[in-house]
C-alpha positions as CSV (number, residue, x, y, z in Angstrom):
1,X,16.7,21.8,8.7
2,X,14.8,18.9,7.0
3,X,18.1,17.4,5.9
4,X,19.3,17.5,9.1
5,X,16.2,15.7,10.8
6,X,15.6,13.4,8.1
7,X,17.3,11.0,9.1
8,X,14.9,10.8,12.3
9,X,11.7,11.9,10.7
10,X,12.2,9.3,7.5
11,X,12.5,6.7,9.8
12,X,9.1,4.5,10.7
13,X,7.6,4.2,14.1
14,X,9.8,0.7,14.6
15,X,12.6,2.1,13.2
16,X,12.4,5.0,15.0
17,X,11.8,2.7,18.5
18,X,14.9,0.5,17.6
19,X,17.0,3.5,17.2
20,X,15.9,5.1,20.4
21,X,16.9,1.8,21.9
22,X,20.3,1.0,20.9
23,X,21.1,4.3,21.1
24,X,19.8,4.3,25.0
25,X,21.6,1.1,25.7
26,X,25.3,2.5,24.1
27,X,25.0,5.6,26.1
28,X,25.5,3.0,29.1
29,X,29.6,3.0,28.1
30,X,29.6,6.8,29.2
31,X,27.7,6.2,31.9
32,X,29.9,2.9,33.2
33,X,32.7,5.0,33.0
34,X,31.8,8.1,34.5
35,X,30.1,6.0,37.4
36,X,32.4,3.7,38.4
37,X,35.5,4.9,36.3
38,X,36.2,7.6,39.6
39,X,36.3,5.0,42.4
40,X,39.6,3.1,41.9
41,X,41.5,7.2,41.8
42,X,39.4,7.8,44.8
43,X,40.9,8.3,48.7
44,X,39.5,5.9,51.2
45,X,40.3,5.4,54.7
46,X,43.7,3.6,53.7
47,X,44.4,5.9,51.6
48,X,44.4,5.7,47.3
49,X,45.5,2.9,45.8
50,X,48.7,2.8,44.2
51,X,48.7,4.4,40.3
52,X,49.4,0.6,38.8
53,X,46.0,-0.8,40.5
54,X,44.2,2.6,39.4
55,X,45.1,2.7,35.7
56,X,44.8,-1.4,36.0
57,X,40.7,-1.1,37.7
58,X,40.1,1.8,34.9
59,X,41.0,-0.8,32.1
60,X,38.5,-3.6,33.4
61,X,36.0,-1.0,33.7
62,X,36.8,0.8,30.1
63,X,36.9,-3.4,28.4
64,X,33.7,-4.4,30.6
65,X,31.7,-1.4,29.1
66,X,32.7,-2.4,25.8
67,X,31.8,-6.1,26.1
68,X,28.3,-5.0,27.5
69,X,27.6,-2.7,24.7
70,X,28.4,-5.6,22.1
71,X,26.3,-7.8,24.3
72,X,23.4,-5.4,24.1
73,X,23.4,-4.5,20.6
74,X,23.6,-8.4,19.8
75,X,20.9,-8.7,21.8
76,X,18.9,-6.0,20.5
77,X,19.6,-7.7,17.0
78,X,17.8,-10.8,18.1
79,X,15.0,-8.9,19.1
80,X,14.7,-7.8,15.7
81,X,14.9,-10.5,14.0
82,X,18.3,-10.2,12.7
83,X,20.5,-12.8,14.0
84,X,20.4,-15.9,16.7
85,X,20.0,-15.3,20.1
86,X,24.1,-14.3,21.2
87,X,24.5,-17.2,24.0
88,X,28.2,-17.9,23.4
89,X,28.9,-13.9,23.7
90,X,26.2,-13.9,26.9
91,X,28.4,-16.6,28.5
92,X,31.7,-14.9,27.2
93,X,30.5,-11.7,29.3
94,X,29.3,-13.5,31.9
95,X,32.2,-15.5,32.9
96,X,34.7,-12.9,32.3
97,X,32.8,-10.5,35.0
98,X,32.9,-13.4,37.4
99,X,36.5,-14.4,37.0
100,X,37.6,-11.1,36.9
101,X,35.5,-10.3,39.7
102,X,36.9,-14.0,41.5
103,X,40.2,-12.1,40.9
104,X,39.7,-8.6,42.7
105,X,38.7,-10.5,45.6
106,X,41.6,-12.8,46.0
107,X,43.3,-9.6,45.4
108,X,41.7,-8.1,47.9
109,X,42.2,-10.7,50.6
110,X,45.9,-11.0,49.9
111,X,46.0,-7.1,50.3
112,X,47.0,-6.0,47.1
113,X,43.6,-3.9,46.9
114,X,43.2,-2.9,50.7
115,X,40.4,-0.3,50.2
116,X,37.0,-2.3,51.2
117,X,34.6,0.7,49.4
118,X,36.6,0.4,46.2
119,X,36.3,-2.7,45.7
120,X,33.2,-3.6,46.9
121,X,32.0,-0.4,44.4
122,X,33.6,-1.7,41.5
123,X,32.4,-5.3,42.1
124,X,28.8,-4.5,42.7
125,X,28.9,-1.9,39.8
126,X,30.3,-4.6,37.0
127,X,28.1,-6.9,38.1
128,X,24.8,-5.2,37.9
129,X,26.0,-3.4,34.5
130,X,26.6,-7.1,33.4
131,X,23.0,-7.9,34.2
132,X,21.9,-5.2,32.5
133,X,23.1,-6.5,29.2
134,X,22.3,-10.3,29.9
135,X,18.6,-9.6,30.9
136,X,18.5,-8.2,27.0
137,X,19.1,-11.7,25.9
138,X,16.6,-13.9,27.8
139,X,12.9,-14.0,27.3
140,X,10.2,-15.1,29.8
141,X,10.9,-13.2,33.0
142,X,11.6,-16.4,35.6
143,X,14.1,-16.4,33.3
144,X,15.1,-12.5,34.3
145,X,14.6,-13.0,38.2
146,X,17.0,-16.5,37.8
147,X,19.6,-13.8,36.5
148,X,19.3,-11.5,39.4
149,X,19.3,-14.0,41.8
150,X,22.2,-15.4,40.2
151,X,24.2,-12.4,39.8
152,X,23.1,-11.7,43.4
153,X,24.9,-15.1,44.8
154,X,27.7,-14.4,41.8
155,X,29.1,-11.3,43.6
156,X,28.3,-11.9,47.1
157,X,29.5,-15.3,47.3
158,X,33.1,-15.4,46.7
159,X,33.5,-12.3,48.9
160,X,32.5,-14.5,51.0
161,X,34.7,-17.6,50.3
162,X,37.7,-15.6,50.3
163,X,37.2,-13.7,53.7
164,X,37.0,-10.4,52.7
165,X,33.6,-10.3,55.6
166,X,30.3,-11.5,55.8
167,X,28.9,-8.5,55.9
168,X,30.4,-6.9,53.0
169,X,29.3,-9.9,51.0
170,X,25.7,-9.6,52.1
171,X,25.2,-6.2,51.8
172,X,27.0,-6.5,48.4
173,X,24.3,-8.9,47.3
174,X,21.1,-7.3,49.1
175,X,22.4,-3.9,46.9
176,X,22.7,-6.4,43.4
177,X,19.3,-7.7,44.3
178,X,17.3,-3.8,45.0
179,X,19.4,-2.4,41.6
180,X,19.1,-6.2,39.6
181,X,15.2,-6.0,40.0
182,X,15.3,-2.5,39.0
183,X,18.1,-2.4,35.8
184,X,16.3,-6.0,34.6
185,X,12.8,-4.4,35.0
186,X,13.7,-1.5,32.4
187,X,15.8,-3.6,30.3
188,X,13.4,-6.2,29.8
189,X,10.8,-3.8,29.2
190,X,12.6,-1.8,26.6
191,X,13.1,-5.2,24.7
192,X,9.5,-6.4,24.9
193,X,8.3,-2.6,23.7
194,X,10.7,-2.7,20.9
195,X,9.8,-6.3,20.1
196,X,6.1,-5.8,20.4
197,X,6.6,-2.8,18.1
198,X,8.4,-4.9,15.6
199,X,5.2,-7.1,15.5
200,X,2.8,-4.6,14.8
201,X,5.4,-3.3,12.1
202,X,5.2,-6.7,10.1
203,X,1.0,-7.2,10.8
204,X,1.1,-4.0,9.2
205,X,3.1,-4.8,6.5
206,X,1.2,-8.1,6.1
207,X,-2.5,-6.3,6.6
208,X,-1.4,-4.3,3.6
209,X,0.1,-7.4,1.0
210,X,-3.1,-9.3,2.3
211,X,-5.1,-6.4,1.0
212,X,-3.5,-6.4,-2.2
213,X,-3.8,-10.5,-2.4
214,X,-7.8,-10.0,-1.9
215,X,-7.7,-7.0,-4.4
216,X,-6.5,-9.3,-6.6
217,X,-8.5,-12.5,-5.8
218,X,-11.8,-10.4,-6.5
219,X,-9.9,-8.9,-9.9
220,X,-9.7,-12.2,-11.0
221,X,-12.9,-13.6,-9.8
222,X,-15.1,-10.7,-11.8
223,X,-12.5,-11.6,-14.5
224,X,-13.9,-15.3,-14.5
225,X,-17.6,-14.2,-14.1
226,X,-17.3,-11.6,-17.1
227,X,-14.9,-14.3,-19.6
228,X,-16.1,-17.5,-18.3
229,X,-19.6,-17.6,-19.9
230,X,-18.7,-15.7,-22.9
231,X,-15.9,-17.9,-24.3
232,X,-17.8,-21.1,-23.9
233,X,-20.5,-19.1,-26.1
234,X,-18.0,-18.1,-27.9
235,X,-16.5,-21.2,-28.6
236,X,-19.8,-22.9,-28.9
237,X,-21.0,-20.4,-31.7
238,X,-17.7,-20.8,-33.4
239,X,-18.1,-24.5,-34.2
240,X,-21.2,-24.3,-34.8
241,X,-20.5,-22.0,-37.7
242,X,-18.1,-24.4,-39.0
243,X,-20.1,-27.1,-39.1
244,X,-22.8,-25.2,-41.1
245,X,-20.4,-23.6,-43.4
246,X,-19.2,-27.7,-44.4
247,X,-22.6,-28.0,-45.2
248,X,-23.0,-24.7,-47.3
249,X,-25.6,-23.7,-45.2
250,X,-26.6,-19.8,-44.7
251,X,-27.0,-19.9,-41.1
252,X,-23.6,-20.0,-40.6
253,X,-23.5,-16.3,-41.4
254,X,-26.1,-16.1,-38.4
255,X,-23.9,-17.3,-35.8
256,X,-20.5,-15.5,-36.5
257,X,-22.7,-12.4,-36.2
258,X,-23.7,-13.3,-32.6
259,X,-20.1,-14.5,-31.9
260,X,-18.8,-10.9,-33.3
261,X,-21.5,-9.2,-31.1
262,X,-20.4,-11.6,-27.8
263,X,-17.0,-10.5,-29.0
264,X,-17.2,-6.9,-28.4
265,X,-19.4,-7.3,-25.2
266,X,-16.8,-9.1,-23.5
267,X,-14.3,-6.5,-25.1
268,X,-16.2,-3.6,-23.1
269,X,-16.5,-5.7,-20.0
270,X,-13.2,-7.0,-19.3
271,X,-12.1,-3.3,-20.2
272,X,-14.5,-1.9,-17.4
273,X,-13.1,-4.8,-15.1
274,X,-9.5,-3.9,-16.0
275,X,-10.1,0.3,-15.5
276,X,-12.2,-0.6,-12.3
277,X,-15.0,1.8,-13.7
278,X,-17.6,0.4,-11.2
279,X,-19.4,2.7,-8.7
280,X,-18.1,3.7,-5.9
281,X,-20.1,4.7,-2.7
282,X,-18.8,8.1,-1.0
283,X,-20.5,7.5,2.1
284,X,-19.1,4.2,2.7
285,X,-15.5,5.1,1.4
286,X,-15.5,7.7,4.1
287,X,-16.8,5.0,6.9
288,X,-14.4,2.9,5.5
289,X,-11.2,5.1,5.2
290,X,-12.1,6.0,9.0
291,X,-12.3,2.2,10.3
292,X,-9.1,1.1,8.5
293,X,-7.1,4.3,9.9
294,X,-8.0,3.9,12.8
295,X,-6.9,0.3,12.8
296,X,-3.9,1.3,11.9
297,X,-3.5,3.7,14.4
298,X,-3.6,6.4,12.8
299,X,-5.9,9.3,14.1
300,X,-8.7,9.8,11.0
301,X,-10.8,13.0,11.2
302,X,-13.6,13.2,8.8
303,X,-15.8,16.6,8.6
304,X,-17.9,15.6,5.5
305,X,-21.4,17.2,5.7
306,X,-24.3,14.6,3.9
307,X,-24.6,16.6,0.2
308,X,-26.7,15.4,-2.6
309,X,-24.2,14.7,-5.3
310,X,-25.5,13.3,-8.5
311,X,-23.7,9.2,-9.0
312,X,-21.1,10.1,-10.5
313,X,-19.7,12.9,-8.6
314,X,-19.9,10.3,-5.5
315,X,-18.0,7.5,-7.4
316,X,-15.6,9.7,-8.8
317,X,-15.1,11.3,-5.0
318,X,-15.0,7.5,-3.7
319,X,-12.4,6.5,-5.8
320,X,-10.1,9.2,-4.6
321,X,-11.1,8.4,-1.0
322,X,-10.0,4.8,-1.1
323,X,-6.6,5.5,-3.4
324,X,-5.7,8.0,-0.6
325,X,-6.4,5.6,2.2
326,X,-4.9,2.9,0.4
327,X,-1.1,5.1,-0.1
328,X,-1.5,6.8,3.4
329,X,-1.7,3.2,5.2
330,X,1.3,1.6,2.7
331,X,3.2,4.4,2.2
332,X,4.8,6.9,4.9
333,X,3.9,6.8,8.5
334,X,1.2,9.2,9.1
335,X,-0.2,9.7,12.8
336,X,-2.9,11.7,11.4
337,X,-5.1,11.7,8.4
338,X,-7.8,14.2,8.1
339,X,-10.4,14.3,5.0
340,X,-12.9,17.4,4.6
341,X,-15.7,17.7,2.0
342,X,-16.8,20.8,1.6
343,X,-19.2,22.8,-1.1
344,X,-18.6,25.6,-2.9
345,X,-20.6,27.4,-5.0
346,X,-21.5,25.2,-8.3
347,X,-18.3,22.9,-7.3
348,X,-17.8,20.2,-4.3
349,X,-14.2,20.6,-2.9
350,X,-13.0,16.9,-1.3
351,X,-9.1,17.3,0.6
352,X,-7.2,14.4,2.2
353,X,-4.2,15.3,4.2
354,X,-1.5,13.6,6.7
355,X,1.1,13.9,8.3
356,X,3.2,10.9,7.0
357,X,5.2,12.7,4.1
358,X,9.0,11.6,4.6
359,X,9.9,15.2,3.7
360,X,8.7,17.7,1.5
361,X,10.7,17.4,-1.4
362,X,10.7,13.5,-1.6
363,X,6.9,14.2,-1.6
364,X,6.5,16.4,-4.0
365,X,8.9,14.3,-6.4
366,X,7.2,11.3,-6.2
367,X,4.0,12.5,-5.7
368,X,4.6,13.8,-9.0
369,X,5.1,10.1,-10.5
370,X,1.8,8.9,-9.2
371,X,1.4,8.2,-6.0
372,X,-1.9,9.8,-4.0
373,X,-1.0,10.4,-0.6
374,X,0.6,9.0,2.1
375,X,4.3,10.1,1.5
376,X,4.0,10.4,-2.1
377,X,5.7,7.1,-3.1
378,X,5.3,4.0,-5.6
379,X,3.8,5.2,-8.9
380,X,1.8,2.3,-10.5
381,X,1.5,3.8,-13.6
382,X,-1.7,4.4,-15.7
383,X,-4.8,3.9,-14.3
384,X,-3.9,4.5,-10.7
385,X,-2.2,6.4,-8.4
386,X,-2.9,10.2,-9.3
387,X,-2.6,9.1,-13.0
388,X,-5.7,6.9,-12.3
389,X,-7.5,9.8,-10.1
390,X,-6.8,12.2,-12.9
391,X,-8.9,10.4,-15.3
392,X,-11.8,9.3,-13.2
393,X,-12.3,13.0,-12.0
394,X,-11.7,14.1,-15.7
395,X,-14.9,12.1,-16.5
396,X,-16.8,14.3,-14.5
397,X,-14.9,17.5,-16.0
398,X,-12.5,17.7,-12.3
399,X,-9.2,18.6,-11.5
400,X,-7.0,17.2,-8.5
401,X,-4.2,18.5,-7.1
402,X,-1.5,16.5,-5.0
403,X,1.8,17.6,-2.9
404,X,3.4,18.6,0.2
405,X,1.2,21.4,2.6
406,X,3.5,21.4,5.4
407,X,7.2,20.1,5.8
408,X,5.8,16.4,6.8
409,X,2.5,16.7,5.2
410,X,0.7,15.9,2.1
411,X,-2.3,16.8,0.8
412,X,-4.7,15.4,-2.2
413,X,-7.5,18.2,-3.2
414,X,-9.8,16.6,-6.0
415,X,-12.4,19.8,-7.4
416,X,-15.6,18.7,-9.3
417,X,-18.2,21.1,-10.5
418,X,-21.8,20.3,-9.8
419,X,-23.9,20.2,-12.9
420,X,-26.8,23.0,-13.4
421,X,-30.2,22.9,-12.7
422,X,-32.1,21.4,-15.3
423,X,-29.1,20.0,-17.3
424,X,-27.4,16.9,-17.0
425,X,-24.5,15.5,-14.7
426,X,-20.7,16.5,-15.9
427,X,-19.8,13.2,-17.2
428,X,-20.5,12.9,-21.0
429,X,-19.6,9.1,-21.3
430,X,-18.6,8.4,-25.0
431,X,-20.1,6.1,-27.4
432,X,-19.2,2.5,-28.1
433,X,-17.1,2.8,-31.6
434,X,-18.2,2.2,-35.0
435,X,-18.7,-1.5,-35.7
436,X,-19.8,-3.4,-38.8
437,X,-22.9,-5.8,-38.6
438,X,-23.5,-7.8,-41.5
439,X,-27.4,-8.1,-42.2
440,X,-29.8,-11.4,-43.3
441,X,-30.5,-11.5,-46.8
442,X,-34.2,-9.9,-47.3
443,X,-35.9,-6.5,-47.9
444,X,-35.1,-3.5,-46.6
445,X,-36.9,-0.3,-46.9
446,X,-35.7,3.2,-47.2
447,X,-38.7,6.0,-47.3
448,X,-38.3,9.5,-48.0
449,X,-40.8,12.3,-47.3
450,X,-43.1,13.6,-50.4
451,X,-41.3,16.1,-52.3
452,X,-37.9,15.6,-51.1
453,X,-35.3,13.9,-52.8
454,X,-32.2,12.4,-51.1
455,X,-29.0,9.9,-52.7
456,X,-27.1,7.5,-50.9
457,X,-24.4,5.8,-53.4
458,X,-21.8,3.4,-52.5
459,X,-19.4,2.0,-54.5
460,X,-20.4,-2.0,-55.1
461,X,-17.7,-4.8,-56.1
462,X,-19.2,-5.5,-59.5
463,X,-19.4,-1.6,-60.0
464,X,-23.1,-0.7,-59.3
465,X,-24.6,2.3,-57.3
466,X,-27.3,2.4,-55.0
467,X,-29.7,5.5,-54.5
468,X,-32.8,5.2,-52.5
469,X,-34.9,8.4,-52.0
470,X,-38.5,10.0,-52.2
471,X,-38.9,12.2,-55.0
472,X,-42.3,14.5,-55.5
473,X,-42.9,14.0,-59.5
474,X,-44.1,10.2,-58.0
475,X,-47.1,12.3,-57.0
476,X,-48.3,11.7,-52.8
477,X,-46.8,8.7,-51.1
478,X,-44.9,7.7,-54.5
479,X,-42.0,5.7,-53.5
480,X,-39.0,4.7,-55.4
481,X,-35.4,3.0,-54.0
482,X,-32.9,0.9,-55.7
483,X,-30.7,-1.3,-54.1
484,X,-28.2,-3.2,-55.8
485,X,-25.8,-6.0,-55.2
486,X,-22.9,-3.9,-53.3
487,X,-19.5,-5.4,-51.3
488,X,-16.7,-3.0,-49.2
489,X,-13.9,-1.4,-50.2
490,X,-10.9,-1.4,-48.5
491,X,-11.2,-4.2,-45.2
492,X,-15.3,-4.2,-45.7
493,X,-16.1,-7.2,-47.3
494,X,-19.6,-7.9,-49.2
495,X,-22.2,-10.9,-49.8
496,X,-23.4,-10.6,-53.6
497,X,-26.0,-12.0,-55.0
498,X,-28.5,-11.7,-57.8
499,X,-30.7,-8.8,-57.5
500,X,-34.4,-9.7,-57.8
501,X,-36.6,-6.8,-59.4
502,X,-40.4,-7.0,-58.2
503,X,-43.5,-4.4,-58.4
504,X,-45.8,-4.2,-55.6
505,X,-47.8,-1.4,-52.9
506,X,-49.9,1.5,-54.3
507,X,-49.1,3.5,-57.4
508,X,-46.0,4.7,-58.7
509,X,-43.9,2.7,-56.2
510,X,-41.4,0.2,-57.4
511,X,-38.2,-1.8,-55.4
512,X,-35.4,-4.0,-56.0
513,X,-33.5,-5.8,-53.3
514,X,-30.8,-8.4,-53.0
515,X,-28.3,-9.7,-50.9
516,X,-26.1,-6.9,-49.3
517,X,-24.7,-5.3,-46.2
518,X,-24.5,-2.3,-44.2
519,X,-22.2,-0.2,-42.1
520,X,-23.8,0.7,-38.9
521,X,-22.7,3.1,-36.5
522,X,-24.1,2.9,-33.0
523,X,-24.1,6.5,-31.1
C-alpha cells in the first residue's frame, strides 16, 4: 500500500497543492465534453441537426477542451515559476473561440444550424470554458472582471450583429456574466492558493539555508575569537625566539615553551569549536524547538516535566533536541512533531517523533546513514546527524535509537542514565594527552620518605643514569639524589650541560644538578 500512495504522500505540501491543481483543471476536458458534447445530438423544436453539423459541433467542442487544458496547464506553469506568462497561446485560444463562435452564428443566421437552444448552448458553454482557462493567466483581479465583461460582450454581441435576436443575445450574455463571475472567482482563487503556497515553500526553503548561513557566520566568528589572539602571540613569541637565539641567548628556550603551550591551547579550542562541545540548555532547546515548529507550521507538542538533571545530561539532551528540530524542519514535511521527556527509574528517557517520514523504508534507510529525524534524510557524516548524537550521549554513557514508528512517522529515543547518589555525573571526560615541557636550567628536588628507597634511571645521551631516592642507612631526614646530564631517546631531545656537584642542608645529605629535562604527563 505505501508504494502505491507514495507517490502522494512523498510529495510536499506545494507539491502536493500543484498536483491537486492541474489535476482539477484537466478533469475540465471530461467535463466539457460530457456537458456540452450532448447538445448538438440533441432534438429541439426543429428537430436534430443533421449528422454532418453533429459530428462537426462534437469536434470544436472535443479541440476547444484540448486548447483550454494546454492553456491551463501553461498557465499553472507560470504560477510556479516555470515558464513566461503563455500570452501568445492566451490570445491563440482566445481568438479561435471568438471566430469560431463568429462562425456558428453566421451559420446560424443563414440556417445552416436552425436550432436556437443548440447553439446558443454551445456558444455560451465555449465561451465561459474559455474564460475559465484565460482567468488562470492574468493576475490582479480588474484584470479578471475586464475578462468577464469581455467575454460577456464577446458572445452576446455578434448574436446580435448577425440577427439571430436581441434577446437571445442578452440573455446569452447576462448567463456569461452570473457563470464568468463564478468560474473566474474559483479559478483565480485556485491560482493565488497555489501561488501563495509556492511562496511559503521557498521562505521555507530560504528560512532553512539562512539558518545554516548564520550557523556558519557564528562557526567562524568563535573561530576568529579562539585563533585570532593566539596566532599573533604566536607569531609574536616566535620571532622573538629567533632573535634571542642570533644572540645566543637562553631565554629563547623560554619563549618556544610558551609558544608550545599556546600551541596546544589553541589545538583544544578550535577542536571544542569544531565538535561544537559547548553547553547546551534543555530548557531553552525545548522553548525553542516549539517556537520554530510552530513557525513553520507545524503543530509541536512538548510534555516535558521540569527534572533536575545534572549539566551534562541537559546538554547532551539539548543537543539531540535541536539536531531533531533542525532535520524535522529541512527534511520531510511533518504536520506534527511531538517531544516527551520522561523519567524512569535511574535513567531520563527523551523521544522526538513526526509525522513527516516520506515512507517507512526510505526512513529507516537513511536514517540509518545519519540523519536524526524528520524523514530520515541527508547524512553529514561524523559529528552530526545521529553519528554526532551518538557520541555526545555516549559521553554521558547513553544510547539513542532512531527509525520509522508508524508508516509516515519517525521517531528519535536518546536514553541516559542518571548518576547515583553520592557519586559523580556519567560523563568521565578524558585527560589532555601526554605532552613534553622542557624545564629552566636550575635545581630540582626529589625527596623520599625515611627508610624507603626508590630508583628512577633514564638513559642519558652521553650514557649516564640518574637515581634519586631516600634511603634509611642516611639515618632520619638523610637525603641523597643524583641527577646527571641526561637527553631523549627516540624523538625526545635533551639540553646537556656540565653537572655541578655541591654539598649543602643538614647531615648526610648531598646533590648534584645540571642542565636537563623532563617528561611530564598531565592527568
Amino acid at each position: 500500500m505505501s508504494r502505491l500512495t507514495g507517490w502522494w504522500s512523498g510529495r510536499s505540501s506545494a507539491e502536493k497543492v500543484e498536483l491537486y491543481t492541474r489535476w482539477t483543471f484537466h478533469l475540465f476536458v471530461p467535463i466539457e465534453l460530457f456537458v456540452l458534447g450532448g447538445i448538438p445530438f440533441s432534438h429541439g423544436e426543429r428537430g436534430p441537426l443533421p449528422v454532418e453539423a453533429s459530428v462537426g459541433l462534437l469536434l470544436w467542442i472535443g479541440v476547444h477542451a484540448v486548447l483550454c487544458a494546454v492553456l491551463a496547464s501553461r498557465a499553472l506553469d507560470h504560477t510556479t515559476g516555470k515558464r513566461e506568462r503563455p500570452v501568445r497561446l492566451a490570445v491563440t485560444v482566445a481568438g479561435t473561440t471568438f471566430g469560431v463562435d463568429l462562425a456558428l452564428n453566421l451559420l446560424w443566421a443563414g440556417g445552416a444550424l436552425p436550432e436556437p437552444g443548440v447553439n446558443v448552448g454551445i456558444l455560451a458553454g465555449t465561451s465561459i470554458f474559455t474564460l475559465c482557462a484565460l482567468v488562470l493567466c492574468l493576475g490582479p483581479v480588474r484584470h479578471m472582471a475586464y475578462a468577464v465583461l469581455g467575454t460577456a460582450f464577446a458572445t452576446g454581441a455578434p448574436m446580435a450583429a448577425v440577427g439571430n435576436g436581441l434577446d437571445m443575445a442578452a440573455g446569452s450574455a447576462v448567463g456569461i456574466l452570473i457563470g464568468g463571475v463564478f468560474i473566474s472567482v474559483t479559478s483565480g482563487f485556485s491560482s493565488w492558493l497555489l501561488r501563495i503556497v509556492q511562496e511559503l515553500e521557498r521562505s521555507r526553503d530560504l528560512k532553512a539555508r539562512l539558518a545554516v548561513a548564520e550557523e556558519r557566520l557564528r562557526f567562524g566568528r568563535d573561530l576568529h575569537d579562539v585563533m585570532g589572539r593566539n596566532l599573533s602571540v604566536i607569531a609574536l613569541k616566535s620571532e622573538l625566539a629567533v632573535q634571542l637565539s642570533r644572540r645566543g641567548r637562553p631565554e629563547a628556550v623560554d619563549q618556544m615553551v610558551e609558544v608550545q603551550r599556546i600551541a596546544q591551547e589553541s589545538q583544544r579550542e578550535v577542536r571544542e569549536v569544531v565538535r561544537g562541545y559547548r553547553e547546551a540548555d534543555l530548557r531553552v532547546e525545548l522553548e525553542g524547538a516549539r517556537g520554530v515548529l510552530g513557525a513553520a507550521g507545524i503543530a509541536c507538542a512538548v510534555d516535558a516535566p521540569t527534572l533536575d538533571l545534572p549539566p551534562e545530561v541537559q546538554s547532551a539532551l539539548g543537543w539531540v533536541v535541536r539536531e531533531t528540530t533542525t532535520n524535522v524542519l529541512r527534511h520531510g514535511d511533518a504536520r506534527r512533531c511531538a517531544i516527551v521527556l520522561r523519567s524512569e527509574p535511574g535513567a531520563v528517557l527523551l523521544t522526538v517523533e513526526n509525522d513527516g517520514a516520506a515512507d517507512a523504508g526510505a526512513a529507516a534507510g537513511a536514517g540509518a546513514t545519519g540523519a536524526a529525524g524528520g524523514a530520515g534524510h541527508g547524512g553529514r557524516g561524523a559529528g552530526s546527524g545521529l553519528v554526532g548524537l551518538r557520541e555526545r550521549l555516549g559521553a554521558v554513557d547513553g544510547t539513542l535509537d532512531a527509525g520509522p514508528s508508524a508508516p509516515h512517522s519517525f521517531r528519535v529515543t536518546a536514553r541516559v542514565p542518571l548518576p547515583r547518589p553520592g557519586r559523580g555525573g556519567p560523563a568521565r571526560k578524558p585527560g589532555p594527552p601526554a605532552r613534553l615541557v622542557l624545564e629552566k636550567p636550575g635545581r630540582r628536588e626529589n625527596s623520599g620518605a625515611p627508610g624507603k628507597q626508590g630508583e628512577y634511571g633514564e638513559q642519558g645521551a652521553h650514557g649516564e643514569s640518574r637515581e634519586h631516592g631516600a634511603r634509611g642507612d642516611h639515618g632520619e631526614g638523610g637525603k641523597q639524589r643524583e641527577s646527571g646530564e641526561h637527553g631523549g631517546l627516540g624523538k625526545r631531545r635533551g639540553l646537556t650541560g656540565a653537572g655541578k656537584r655541591e654539598g649543602r642542608g643538614g647531615p648526610g645529605r648531598q646533590e648534584k644538578r645540571g642542565t636537563h629535562e623532563k617528561e611530564e604527563t598531565v592527568a
